[in-house]
N, C-alpha and C positions, 0 to 999 in steps of 0.2 A: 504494500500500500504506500503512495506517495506522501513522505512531509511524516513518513510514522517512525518518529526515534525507536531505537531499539538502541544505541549505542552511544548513542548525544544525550545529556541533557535538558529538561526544559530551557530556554535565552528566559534572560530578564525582560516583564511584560512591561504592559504602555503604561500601567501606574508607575511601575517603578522608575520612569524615565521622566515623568513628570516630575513626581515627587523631587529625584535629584536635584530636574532646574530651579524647585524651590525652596531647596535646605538651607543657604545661608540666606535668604531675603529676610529671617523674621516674621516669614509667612506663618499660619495657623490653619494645618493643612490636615485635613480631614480624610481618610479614606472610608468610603460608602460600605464596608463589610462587617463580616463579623468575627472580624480580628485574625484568619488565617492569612490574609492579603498582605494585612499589615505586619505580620509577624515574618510576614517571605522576603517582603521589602527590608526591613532593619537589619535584619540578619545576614541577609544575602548579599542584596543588591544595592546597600549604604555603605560602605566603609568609612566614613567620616562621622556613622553614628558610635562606632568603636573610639572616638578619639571626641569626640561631641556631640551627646544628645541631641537631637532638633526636636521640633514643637510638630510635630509626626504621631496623628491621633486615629486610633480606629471607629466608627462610628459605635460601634458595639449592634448593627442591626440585626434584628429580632425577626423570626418567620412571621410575625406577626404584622410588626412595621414592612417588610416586604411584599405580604401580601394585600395589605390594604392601601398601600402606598401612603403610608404615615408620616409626611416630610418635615410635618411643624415639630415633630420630635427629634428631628435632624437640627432643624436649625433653630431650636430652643438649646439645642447644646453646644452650636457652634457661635453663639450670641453672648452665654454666659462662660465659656471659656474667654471669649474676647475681654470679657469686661476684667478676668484676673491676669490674662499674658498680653493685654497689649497689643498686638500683633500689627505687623504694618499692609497685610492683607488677610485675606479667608481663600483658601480653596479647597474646593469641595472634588473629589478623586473618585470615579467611578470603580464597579471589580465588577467581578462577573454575576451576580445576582443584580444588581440593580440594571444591570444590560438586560435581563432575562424581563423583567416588569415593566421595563421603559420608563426608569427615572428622568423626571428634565430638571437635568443640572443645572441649565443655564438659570431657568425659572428660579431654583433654589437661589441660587445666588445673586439673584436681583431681587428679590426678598428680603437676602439675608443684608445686605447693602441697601436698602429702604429702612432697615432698625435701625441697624448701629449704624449706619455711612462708614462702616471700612470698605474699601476695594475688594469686591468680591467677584470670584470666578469658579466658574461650573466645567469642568472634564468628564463628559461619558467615555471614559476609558475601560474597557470591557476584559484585561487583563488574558487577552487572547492576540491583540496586535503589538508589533516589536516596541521598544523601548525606545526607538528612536523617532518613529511616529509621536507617542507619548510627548518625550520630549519635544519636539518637532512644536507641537498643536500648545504645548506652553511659551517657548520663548516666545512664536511670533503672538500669540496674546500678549508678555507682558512688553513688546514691542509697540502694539498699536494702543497701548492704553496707557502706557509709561514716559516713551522718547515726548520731547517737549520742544522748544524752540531752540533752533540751532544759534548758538552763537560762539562757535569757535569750530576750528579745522583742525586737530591736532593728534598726532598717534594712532596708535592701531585698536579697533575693536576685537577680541575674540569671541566667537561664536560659538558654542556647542562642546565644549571642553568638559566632557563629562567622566567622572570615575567609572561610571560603569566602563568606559571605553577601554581603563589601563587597569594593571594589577594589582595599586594601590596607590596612595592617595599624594606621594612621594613622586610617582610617575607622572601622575599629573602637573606636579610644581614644576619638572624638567620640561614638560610643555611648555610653559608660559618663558622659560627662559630662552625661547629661541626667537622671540619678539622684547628686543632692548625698547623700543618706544611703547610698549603697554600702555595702553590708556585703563581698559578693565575687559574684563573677561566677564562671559556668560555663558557657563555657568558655574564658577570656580573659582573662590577666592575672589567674591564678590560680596557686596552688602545692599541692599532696599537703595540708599541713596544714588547707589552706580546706574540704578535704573535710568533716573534722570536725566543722565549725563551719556549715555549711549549716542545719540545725536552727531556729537560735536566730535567726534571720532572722525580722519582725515580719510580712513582706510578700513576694509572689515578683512579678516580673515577668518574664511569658515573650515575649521579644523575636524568637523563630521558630519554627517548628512540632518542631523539631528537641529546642524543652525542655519540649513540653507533658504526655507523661510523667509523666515527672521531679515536674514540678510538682501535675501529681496525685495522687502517689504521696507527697509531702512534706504536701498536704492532707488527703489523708487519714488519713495515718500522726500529725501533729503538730498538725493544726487550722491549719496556715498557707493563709491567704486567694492567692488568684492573680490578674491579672489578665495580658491577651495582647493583644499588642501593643506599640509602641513611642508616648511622650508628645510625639508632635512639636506645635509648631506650628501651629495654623491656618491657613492660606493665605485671608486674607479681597478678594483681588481677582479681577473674574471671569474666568473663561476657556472653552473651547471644551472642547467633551467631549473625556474624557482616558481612556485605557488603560495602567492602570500592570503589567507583565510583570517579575516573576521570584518569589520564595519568596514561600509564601503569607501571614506576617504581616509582613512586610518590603512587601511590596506593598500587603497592605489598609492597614496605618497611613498608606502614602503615599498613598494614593488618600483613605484619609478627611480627610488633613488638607489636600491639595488644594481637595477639594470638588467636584463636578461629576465624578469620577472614578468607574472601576470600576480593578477588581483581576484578572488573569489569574496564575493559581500553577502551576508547571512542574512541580512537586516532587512532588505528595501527591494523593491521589484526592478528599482531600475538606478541608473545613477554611473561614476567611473570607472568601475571596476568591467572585465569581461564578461565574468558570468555572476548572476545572482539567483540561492538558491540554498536550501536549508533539507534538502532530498539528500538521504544518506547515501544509497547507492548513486546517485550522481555524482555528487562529492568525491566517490570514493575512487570513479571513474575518471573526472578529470586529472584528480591526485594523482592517480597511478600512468601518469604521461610527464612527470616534474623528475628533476632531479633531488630538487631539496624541496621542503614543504615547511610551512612555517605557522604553526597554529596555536591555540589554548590547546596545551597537554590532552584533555579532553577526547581530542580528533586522531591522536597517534594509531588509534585501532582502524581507524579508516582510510589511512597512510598507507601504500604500497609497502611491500618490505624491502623491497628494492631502494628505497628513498631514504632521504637522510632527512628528520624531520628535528626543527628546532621549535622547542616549545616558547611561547609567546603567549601569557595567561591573558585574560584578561576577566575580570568582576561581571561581565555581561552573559560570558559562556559558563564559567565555571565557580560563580560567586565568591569567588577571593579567598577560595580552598589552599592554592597554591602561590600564593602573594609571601610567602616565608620561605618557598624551597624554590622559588626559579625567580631569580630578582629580573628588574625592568632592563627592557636590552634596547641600545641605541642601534644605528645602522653598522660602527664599526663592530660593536660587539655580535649581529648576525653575523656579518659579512667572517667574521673570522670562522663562522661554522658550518660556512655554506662549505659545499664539494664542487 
């Protein structure tokens, strides 16, 4: 049967990819279940809740509240949390029950922003589409409700900088280092204020398909230029044909600054990589035409044995199981294990 893991994983779903873009905002972020959603997310697909709690709440819903679609008990609680955390928005996080009812999020939360007047938003996230959708469907929201008037030209914006993307949280900071004029980053190593200030950015670069959106929606809107992908490296020694496997601008950047490489994307139907596509015996098919194969540990069973595979974790595939035995690897550190 096609898309039927038997050897992979569940990926990190579209709550959890939302969620991430709004963990450092000071958001007041609700997820619609009844706590197994939310307990997959903290666990799994947050590594920055290991190192800082966020304000990441399960709704606690009841068979009851699902079946009669009992929403003022939703947002009687996400009212009176506001009134003790403060929070500098509300959003309300769909899972797969409230998909099943036909929650209206949006509804809720132009309700819940008629009480209190915080900034409130609604995600029907159904915990079945990828995490970069998720993410995807928050930045360019808090884009078209945030960015403000432009009055400066200066530095770079980053887009889509997500942990789930890398092995831990450490991985992500070496991201940001490869952009010396940083203006702010979204969504890492950001705070509610950077919102504002997204505008005045001279230049965007979108680091995963998760901010391309976002990024179009700020060109279009402010005339700011884009470009996609990550500035790595050249890898100028030769090597044996390479399969680079996971998110699809995170892969192509690696594959082009390899050389001799292609790109396999998990995430998205379409986008720069060559093939895209989450079918194990497909995967397993392309693979077995590479010489080196480059994935979250995960995929090695789906590797030719003919191939030389270099594991490449990342919190999206394999939830940051292996973020202490296979550290983060730049280009020269593949490049030294390709064949």
């Amino acid at each position: 049967m096609k898309d039927l893991f038997l050897t992979l994983p569940p990926f990190a779903p579209d709550y959890g990819g939302a969620c991430e873009v709004l963990y450092e905002l000071n958001a007041l972020v609700l997820i619609h279940d009844a706590s197994g959603c939310t307990v997959n997310y903290v666990s799994f697909d947050e590594p920055r809740w290991h190192e800082k709690a966020g304000t990441v709440y399960s709704s606690g819903l009841t068979e009851i509240d699902a079946v009669m679609g009992n929403d003022d008990v939703l947002i009687d609680k996400a009212v009176k949390a506001a009134e003790t955390l403060d929070p500098s928005m509300i959003a309300y996080i769909g899972s797969s029950v409230p998909m099943i009812v036909g929650t209206d999020f949006e509804g809720i939360a132009k309700e819940t922003e008629e009480r209190c007047g915080i900034p409130s938003f609604g995600f029907d996230c159904n915990g079945i589409r990828s995490y970069v959708e998720g993410a995807s469907r928050v930045l360019l929201a808090l884009a078209e409700r945030f960015a403000g008037e432009k009055t400066e030209n200066k530095g770079t914006l980053v887009i889509g900088l997500l942990p789930l993307d890398d092995n831990n949280t450490e991985a992500s900071r070496e991201v940001l280092k490869l952009f010396p004029d940083l203006r702010t980053s979204l969504s890492f190593d950001v705070s509610f204020e950077d919102l504002s200030d997204m505008q005045n950015a001279e230049k965007i670069v979108v680091v995963s398909r998760s901010g391309l959106a976002a990024a179009e929606f700020l060109n279009k809107k402010y005339g700011i230029p884009y470009t996609v992908g990550l500035p790595l490296k050249a890898y100028e020694k030769p090597h044996g044909s390479t399969l680079v496997i996971g998110e699809d601008v995170r892969a192509y950047s690696l594959a082009k600054a390899l050389g001799n490489a292609e790109a396999l994307d998990l995430f998205s139907s379409d986008g720069l990589a060559r093939w895209h596509t989450i079918d194990e015996e497909e995967i397993r098919i392309i693979a077995s035409a590479f010489r080196n194969v480059i994935a979250d540990p995960v995929f090695q069973p789906l590797a030719c044995p003919r191939s030389n595979f270099i594991p490449m974790p990342t919190v999206s595939v394999s939830g940051g199981i292996y973020k202490d035995t296979v550290g983060a690897l730049d280009v020269e550190g593949i490049g030294a294990m390709l064949k």
